[in-house]
BALO-901129 format. One record per atom (N, C-alpha, C, CB): residue in one letter; x, y negated, z. Coordinates in steps of 0.02 Angstrom, whole numbers, padded with zeros to 5 digits, always signed. Atoms other than C-alpha are relative to their C-alpha. Glycine has a CB too. Layout:
AXYZ;...
END
This chain:
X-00064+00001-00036;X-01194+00349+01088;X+00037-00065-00014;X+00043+00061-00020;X-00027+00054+00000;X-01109+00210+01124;X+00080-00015-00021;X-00015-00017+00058;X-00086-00023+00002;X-00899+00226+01057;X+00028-00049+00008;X+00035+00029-00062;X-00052+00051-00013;X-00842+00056+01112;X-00006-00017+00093;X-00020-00077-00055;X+00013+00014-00087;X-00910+00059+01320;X-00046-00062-00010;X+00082-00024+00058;X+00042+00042-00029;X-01029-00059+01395;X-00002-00078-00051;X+00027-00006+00082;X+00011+00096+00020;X-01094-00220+01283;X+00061-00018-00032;X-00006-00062+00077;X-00051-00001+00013;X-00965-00197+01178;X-00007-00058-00077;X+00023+00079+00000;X+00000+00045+00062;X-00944-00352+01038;X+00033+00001-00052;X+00009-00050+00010;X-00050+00000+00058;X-00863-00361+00869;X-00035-00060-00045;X+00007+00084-00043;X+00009+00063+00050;X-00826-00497+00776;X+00027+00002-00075;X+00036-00061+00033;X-00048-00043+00050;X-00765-00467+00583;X-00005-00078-00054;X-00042+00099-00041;X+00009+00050+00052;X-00709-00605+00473;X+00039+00044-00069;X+00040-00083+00027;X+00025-00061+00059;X-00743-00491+00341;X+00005-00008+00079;X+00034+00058-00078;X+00037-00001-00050;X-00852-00382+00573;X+00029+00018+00026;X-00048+00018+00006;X-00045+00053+00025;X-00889-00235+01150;X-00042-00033-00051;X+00070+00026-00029;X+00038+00058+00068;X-00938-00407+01011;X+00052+00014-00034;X-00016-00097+00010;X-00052+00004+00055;X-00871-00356+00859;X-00013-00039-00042;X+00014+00052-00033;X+00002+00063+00061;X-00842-00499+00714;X+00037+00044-00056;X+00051-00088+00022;X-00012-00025+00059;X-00845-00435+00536;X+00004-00055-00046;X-00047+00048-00017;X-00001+00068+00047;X-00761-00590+00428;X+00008+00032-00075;X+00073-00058+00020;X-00003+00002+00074;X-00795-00579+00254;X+00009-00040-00055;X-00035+00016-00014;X-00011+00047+00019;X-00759-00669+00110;X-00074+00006-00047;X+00075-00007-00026;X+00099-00011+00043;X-00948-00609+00021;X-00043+00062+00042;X+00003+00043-00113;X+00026-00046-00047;X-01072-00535+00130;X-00065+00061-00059;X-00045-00060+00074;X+00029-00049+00009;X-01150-00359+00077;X-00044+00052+00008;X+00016+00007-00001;X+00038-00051-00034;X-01299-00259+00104;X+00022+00070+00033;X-00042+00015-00043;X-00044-00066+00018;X-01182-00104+00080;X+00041-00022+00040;X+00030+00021-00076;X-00053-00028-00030;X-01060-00146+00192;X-00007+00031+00063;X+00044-00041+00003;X-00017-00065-00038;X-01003-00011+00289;X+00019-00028+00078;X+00069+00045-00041;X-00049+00053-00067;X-00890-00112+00436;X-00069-00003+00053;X+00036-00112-00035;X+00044+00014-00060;X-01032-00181+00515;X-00042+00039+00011;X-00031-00053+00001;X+00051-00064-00013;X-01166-00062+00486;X+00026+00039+00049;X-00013+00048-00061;X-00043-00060-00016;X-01053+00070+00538;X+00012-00012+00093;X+00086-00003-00055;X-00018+00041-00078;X-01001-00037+00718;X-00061+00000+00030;X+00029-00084-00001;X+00082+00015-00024;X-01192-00095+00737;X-00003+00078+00020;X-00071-00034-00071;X+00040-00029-00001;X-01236+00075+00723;X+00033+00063+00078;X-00015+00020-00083;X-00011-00039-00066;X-01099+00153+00861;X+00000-00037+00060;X+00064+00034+00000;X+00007+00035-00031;X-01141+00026+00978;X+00032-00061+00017;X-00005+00027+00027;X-00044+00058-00008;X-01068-00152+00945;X-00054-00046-00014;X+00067-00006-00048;X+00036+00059+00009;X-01143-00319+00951;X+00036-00026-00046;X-00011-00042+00055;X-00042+00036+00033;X-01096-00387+00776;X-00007-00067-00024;X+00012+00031-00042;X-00012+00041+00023;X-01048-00540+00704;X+00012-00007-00070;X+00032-00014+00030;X-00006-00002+00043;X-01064-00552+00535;X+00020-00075-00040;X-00045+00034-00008;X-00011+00066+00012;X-00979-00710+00436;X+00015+00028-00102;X+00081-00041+00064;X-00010+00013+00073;X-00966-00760+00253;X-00018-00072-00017;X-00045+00049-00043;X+00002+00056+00016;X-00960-00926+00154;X-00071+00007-00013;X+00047-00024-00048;X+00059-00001+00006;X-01151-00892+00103;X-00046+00019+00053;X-00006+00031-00045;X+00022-00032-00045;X-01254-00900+00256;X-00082+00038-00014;X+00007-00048+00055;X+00039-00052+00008;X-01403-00819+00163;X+00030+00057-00027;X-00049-00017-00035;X-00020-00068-00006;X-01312-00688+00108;X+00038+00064+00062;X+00034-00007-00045;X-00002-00058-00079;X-01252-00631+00294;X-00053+00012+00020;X+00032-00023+00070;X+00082+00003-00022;X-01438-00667+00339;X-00019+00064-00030;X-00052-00071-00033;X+00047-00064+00029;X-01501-00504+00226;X+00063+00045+00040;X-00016+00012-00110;X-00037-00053-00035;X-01340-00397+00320;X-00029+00013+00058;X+00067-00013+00011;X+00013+00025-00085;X-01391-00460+00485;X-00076+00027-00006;X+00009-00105+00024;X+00088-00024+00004;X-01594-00401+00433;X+00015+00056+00026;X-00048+00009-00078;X+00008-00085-00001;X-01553-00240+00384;X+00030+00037+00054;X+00032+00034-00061;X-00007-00023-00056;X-01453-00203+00528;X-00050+00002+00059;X+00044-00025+00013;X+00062+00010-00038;X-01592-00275+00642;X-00055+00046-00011;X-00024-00064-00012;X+00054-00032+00020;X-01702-00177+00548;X-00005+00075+00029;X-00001-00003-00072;X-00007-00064-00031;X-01624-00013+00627;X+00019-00009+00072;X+00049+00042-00035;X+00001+00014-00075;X-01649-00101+00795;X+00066-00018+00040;X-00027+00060+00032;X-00049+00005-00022;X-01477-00142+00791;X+00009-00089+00035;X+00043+00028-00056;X-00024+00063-00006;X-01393-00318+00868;X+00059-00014-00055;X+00024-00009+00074;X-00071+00019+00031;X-01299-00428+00751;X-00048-00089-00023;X+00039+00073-00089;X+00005+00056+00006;X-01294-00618+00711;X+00037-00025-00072;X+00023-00025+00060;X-00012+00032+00084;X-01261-00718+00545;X+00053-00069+00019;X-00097-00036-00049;X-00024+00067-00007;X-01129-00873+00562;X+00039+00011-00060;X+00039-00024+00070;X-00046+00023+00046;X-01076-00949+00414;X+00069-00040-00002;X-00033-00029-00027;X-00057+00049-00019;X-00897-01000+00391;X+00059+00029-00067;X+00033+00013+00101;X-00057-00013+00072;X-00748-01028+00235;X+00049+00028+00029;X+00034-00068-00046;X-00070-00016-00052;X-00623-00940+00306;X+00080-00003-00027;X-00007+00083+00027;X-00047+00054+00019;X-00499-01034+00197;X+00004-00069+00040;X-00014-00016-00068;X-00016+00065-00025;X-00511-01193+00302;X-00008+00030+00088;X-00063-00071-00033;X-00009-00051-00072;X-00461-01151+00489;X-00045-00057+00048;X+00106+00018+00035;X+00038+00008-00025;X-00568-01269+00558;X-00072+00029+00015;X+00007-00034-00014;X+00053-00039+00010;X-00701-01173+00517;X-00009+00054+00026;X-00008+00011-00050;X-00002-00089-00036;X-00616-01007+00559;X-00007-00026+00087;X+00107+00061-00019;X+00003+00017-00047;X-00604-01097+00729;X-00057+00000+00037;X+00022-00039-00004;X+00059+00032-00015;X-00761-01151+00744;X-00052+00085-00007;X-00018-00078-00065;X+00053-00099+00026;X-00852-00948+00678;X+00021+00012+00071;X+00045+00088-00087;X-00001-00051-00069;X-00755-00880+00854;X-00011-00039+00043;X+00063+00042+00023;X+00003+00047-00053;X-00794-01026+00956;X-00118+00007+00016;X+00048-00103-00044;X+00073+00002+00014;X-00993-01015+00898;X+00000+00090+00001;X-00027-00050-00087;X-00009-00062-00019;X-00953-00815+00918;X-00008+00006+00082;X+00066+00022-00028;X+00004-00022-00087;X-00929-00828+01105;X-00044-00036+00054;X+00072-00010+00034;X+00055+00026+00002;X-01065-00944+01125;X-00055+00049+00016;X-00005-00028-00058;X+00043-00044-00010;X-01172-00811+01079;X+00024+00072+00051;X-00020+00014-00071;X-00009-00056-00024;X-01100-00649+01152;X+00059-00012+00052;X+00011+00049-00053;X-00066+00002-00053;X-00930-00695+01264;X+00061+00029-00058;X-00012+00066+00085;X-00081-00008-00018;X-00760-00643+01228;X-00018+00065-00086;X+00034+00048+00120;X+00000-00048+00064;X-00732-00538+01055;X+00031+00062+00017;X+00039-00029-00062;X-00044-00034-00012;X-00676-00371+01070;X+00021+00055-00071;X-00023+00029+00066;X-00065-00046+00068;X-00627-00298+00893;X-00012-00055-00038;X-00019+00093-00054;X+00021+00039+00037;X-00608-00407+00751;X+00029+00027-00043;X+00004-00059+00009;X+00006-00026+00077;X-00626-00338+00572;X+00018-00048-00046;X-00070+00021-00022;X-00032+00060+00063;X-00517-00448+00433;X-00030+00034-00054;X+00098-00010-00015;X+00025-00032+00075;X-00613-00395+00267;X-00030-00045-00029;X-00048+00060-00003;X+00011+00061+00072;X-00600-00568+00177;X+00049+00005-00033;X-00005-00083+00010;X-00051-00018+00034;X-00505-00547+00023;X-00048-00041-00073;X+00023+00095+00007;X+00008+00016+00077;X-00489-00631-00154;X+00040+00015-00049;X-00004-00060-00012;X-00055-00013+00058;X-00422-00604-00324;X-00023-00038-00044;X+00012+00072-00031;X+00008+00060+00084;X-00438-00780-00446;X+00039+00039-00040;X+00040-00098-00002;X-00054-00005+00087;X-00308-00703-00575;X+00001+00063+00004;X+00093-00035-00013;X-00016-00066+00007;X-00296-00548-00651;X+00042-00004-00073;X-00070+00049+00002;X-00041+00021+00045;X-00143-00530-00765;X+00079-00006+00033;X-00030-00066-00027;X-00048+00000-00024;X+00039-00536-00757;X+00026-00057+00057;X+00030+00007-00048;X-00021+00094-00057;X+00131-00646-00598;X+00013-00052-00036;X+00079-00007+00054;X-00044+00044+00061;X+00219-00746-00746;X-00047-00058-00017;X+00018+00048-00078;X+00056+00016+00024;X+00051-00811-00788;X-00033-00044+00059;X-00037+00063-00022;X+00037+00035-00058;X-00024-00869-00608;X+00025-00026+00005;X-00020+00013+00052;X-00003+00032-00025;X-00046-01003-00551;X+00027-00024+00053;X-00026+00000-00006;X-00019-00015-00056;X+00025-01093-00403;X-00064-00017+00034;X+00062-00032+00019;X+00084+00017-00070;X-00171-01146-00330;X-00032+00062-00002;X-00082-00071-00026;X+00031-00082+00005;X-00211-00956-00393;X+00041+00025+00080;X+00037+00059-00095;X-00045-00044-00060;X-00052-00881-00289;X-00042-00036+00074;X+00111-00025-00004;X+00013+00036-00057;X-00075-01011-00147;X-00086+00050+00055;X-00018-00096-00041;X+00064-00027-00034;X-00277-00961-00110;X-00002+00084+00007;X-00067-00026-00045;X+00002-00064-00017;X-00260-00774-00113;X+00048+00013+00040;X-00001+00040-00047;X-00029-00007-00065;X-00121-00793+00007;X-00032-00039+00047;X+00068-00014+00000;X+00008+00046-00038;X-00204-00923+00102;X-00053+00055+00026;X-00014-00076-00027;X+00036-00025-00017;X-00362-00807+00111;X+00009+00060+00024;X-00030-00006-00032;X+00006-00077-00037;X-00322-00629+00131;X+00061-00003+00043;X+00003+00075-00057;X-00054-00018-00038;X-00156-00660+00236;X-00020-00075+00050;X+00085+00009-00049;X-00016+00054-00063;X-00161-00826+00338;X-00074-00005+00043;X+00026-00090-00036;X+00091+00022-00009;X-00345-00843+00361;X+00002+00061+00080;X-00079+00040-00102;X-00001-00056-00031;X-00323-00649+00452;X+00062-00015+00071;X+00020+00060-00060;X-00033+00022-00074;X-00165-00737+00563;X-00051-00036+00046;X+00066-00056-00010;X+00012+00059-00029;X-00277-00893+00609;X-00051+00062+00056;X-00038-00077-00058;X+00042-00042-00029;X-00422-00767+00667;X+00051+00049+00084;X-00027+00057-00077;X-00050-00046-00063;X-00306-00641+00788;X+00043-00063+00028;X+00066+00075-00039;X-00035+00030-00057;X-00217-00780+00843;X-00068-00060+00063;X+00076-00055-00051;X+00074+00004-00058;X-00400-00849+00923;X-00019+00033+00031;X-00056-00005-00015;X+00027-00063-00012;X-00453-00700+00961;X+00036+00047+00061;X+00003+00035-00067;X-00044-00052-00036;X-00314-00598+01037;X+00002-00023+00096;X+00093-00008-00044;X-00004+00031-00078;X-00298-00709+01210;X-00049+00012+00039;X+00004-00070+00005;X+00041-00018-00061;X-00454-00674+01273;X-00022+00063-00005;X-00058-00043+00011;X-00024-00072-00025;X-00430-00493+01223;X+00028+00009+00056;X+00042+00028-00036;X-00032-00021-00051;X-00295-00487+01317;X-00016-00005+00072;X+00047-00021-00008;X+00014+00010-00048;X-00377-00567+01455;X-00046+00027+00036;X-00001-00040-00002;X+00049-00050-00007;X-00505-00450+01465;X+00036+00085+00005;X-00052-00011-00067;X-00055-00076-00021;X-00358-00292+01455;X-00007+00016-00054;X-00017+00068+00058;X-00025-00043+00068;X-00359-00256+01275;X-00054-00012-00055;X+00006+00090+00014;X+00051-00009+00045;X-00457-00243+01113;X+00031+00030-00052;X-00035-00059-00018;X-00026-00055+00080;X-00442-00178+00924;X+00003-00072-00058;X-00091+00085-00038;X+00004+00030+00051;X-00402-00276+00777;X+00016+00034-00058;X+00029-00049+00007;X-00025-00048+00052;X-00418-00206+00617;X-00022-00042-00081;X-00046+00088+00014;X+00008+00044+00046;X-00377-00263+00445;X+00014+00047-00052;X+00039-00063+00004;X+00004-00060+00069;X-00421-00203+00278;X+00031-00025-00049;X-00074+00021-00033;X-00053+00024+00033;X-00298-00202+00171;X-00012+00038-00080;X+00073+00020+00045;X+00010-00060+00073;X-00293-00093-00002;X+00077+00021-00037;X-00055-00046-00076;X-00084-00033+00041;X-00175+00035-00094;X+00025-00044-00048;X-00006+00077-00050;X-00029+00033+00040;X-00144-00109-00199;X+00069-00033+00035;X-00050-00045-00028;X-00054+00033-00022;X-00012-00162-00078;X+00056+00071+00019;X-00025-00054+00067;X-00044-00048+00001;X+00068+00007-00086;X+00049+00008-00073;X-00041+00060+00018;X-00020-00004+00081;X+00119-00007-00283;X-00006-00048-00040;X-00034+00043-00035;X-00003+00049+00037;X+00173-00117-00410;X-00060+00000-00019;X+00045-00002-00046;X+00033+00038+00042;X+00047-00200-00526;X+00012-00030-00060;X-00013-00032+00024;X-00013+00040+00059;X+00058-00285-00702;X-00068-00050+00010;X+00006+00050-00078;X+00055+00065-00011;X-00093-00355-00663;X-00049-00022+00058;X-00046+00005-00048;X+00040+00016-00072;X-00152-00374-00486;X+00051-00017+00056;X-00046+00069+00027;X-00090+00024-00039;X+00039-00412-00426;X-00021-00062+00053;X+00075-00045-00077;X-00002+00032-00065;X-00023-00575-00312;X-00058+00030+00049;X-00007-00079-00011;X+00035-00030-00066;X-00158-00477-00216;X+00032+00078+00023;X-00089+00009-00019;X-00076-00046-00024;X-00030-00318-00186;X+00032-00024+00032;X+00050+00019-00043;X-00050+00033-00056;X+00077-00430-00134;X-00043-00014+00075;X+00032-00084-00035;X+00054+00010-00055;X-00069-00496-00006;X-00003+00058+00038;X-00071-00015-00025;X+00016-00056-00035;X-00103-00340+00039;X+00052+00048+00030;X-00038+00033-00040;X-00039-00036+00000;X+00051-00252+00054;X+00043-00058+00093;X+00039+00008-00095;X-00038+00030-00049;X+00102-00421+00194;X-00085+00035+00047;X+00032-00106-00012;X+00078-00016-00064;X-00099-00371+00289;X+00048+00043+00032;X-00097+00050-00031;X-00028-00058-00025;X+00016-00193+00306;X+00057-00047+00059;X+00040+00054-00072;X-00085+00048-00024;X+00178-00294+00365;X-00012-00036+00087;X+00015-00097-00076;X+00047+00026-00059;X+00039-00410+00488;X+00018+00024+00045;X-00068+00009+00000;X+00008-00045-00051;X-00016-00276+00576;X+00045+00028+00034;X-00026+00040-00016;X-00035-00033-00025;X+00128-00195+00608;X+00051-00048+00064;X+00031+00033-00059;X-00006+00031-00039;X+00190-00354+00695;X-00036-00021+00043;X+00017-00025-00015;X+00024+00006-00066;X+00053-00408+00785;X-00021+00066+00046;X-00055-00042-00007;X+00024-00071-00055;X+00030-00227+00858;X+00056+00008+00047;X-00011+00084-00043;X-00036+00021-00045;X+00203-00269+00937;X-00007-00049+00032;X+00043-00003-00014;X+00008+00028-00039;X+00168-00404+01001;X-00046-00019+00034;X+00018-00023-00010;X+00050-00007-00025;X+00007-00390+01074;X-00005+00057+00040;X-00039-00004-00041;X+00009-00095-00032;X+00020-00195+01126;X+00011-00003+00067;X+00063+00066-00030;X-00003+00006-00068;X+00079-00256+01300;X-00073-00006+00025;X+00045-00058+00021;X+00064+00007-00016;X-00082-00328+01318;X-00048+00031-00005;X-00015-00031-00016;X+00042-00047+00022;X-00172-00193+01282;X-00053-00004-00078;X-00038+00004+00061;X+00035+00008+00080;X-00225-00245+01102;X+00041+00032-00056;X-00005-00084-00025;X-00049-00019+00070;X-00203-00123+00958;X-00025-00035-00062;X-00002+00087-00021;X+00022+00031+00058;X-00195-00176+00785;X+00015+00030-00068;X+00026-00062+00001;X-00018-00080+00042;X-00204-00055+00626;X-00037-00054-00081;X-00071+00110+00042;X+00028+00000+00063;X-00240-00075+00436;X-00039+00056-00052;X+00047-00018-00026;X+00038-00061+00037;X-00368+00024+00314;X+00029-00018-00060;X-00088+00005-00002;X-00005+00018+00060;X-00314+00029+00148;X-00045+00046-00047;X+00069+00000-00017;X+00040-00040+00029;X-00445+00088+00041;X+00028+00007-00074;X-00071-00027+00008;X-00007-00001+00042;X-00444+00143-00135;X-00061-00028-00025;X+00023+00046-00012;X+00064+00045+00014;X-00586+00090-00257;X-00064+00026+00029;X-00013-00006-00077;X+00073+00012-00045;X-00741+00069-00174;X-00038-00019-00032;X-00006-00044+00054;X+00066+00042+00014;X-00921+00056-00226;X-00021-00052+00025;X-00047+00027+00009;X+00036+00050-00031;X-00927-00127-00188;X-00010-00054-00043;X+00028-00020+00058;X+00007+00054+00040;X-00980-00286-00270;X+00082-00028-00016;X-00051-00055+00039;X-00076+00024-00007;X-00797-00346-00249;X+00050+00034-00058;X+00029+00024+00080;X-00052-00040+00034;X-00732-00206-00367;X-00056+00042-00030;X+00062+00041+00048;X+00073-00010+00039;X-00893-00185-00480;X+00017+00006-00070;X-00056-00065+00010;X-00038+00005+00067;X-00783-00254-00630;X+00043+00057-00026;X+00045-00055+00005;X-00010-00063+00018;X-00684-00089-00627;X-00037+00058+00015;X+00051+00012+00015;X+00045-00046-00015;X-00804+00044-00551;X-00063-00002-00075;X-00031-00024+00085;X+00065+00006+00065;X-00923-00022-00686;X+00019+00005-00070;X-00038-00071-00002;X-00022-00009+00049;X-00799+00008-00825;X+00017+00076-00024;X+00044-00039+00003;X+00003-00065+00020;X-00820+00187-00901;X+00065+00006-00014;X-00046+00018-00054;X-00074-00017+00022;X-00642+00201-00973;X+00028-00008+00090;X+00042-00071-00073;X-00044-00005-00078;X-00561+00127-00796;X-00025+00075+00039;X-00028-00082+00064;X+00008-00056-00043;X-00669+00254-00697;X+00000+00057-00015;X-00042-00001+00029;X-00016-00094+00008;X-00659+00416-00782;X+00109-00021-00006;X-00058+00056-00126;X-00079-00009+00018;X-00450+00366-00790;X+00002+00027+00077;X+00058-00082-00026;X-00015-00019-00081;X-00471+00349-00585;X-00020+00039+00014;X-00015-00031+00050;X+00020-00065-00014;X-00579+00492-00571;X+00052+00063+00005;X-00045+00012-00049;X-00046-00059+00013;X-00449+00599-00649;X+00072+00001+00044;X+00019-00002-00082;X-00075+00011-00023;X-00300+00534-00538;X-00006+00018+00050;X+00036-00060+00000;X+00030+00015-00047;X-00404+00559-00389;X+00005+00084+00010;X-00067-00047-00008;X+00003-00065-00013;X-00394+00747-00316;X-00070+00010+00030;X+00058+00023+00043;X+00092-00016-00022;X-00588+00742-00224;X-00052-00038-00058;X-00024-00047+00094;X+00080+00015+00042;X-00652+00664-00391;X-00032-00042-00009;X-00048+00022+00014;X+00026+00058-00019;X-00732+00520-00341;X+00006-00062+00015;X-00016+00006+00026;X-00005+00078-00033;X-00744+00338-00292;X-00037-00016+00046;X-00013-00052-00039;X-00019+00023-00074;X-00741+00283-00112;X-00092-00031+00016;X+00083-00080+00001;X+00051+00014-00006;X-00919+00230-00031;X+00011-00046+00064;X-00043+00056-00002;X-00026+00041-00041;X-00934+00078+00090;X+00007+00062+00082;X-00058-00078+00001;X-00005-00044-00035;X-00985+00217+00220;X+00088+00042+00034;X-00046+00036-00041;X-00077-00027-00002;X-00799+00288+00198;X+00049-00016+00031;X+00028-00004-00046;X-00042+00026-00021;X-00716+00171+00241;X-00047-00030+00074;X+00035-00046-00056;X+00030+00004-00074;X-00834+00105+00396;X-00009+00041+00061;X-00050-00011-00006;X-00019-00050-00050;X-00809+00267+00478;X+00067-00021+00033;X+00007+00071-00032;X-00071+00023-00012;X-00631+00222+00486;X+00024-00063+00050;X+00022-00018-00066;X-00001+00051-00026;X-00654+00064+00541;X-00046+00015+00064;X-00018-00052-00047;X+00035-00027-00075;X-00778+00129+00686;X+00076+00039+00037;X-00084+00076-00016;X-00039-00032-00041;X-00644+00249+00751;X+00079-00048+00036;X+00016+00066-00047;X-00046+00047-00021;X-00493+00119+00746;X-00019-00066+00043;X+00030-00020-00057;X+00033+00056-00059;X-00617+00002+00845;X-00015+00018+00072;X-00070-00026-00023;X+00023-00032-00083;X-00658+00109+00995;X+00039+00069+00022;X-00092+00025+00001;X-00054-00050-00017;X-00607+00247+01080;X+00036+00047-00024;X-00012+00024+00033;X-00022-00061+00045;X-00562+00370+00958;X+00064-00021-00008;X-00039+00014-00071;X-00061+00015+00029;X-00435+00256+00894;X+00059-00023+00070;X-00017-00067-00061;X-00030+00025-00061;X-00354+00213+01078;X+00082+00003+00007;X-00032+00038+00057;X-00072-00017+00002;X-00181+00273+01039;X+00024-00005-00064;X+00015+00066+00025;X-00019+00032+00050;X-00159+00210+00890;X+00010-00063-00034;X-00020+00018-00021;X-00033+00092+00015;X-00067+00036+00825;X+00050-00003-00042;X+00035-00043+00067;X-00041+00009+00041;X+00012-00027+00699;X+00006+00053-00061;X+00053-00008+00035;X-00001-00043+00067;X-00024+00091+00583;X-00058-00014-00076;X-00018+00079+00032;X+00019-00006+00054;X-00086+00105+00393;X-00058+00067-00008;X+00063+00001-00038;X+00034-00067+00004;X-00233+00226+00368;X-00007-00002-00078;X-00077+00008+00046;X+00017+00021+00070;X-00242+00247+00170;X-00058+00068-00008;X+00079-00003-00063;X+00065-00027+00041;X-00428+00310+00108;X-00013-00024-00057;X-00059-00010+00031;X+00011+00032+00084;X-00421+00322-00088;X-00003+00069-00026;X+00074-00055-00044;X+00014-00071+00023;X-00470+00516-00111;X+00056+00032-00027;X-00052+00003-00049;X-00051-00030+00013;X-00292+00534-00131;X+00039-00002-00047;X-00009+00040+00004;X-00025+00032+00031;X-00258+00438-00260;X+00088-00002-00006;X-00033-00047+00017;X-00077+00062-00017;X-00085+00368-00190;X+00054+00076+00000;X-00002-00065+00118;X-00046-00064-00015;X-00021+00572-00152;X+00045+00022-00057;X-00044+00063+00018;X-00052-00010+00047;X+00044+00603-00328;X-00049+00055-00057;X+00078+00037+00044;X+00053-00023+00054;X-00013+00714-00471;X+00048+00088+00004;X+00000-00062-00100;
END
């Protein structure tokens, strides 16, 4: 079954042509798999173009379509150049998946840097404007699309020690909620996932720490920690029709983490 209509593309920096832009590409991730697998032509990007190359297999490997373009998506020539070499191959983008994100410092704000602060805003917040603001026009010109950006419960709650990517994450929320006004005429919605911790390379350093994860286990009402799958459902439905009436909103998946005790 097809859930995006006819030849449908996605493009994702972290993936109709959908583009999945990332800032490290993953066998495990969910986004594109998840798109590939309800019928999207994806685009897979990351600064390592052999490591999109093994995403881009294994999708292929389940007969799916998807393509590998490498690109920093800190330097906007580059981001320019990923949706320009995107429509090359497939035409006109019609969801685009933000799921590049960094964290250089861990530790109080007091402590960072200003080339620390600078690049984790530069990456998970401006990088995600430069993209939708390429992108969105020939949505619109086509009558609409999806943009969806992954954000995390870290931008719902202080920090002592993850305070400049919260902050990041907490403006992805802020983003969205503006460009879903000002795009929504055009028929383009635009929504945020905020996951909790996730089995991913990205967040390996706490998942892989016995003390951290039996603390999150216990805070967690289903128990567990988050699977890329989890969150790529999510991101399928806010890309196609399921999600059609929905914009500007926050979806938070963290097993419930964030609800209270």
């Amino acid at each position: 079954m097809n859930f995006f209509g006819d030849g449908a593309k996605v493009f994702a920096a972290m993936p109709g042509t959908a583009c999945n832009v990332r800032w490290r590409c993953s066998a495990r991730h969910a986004g594109s798999g998840g798109l590939a697998r309800a019928g999207a032509r994806v685009v897979i990007t990351s600064r390592k173009a052999d490591a999109c190359a093994a995403v881009v297999e294994q999708i292929r490997s389940e007969g799916l379509e998807a393509t590998a373009i490498a690109c920093n998506i800190s330097r906007k020539d580059e981001v320019l150049g990923l949706v320009e070499q995107t429509e090359k191959v497939y035409g006109t983008v019609d969801v685009l998946v933000c799921n590049a994100a960094v964290n250089p410092y861990y530790g109080p704000m007091s402590g960072i840097t200003d080339e620390a602060f600078s690049k984790v805003m530069d990456v998970n917040i401006r990088s995600n404007l430069w993209l939708v603001n390429r992108t969105a026009p020939g949505m619109a010109a086509k009558g609409g699309g999806s943009v969806v950006i992954i954000s995390s419960i870290a931008g719902l709650t202080g920090s002592r020690v993850l305070g400049a990517y919260g902050t990041s994450k907490a403006a992805d929320m802020s983003l969205a909620r503006s460009l879903a006004l000002e795009w929504g005429k055009q028929g383009i919605r635009t929504n945020c996932i905020a996951p909790g911790l996730i089995k991913t390379d990205f967040a390996k350093a706490l998942w892989d720490n016995p003390e951290y994860l039996d603390k999150r286990l216990q805070s967690a009402p289903l128990r567990r920690i988050g699977e890329p799958d989890d969150i790529g459902g999510i991101a399928v439905m806010l890309a196609g029709k399921a999600g059609a009436f929905i914009t500007g909103q926050t979806i938070i998946a963290d097993a419930g983490v964030t609800i209270g005790s």
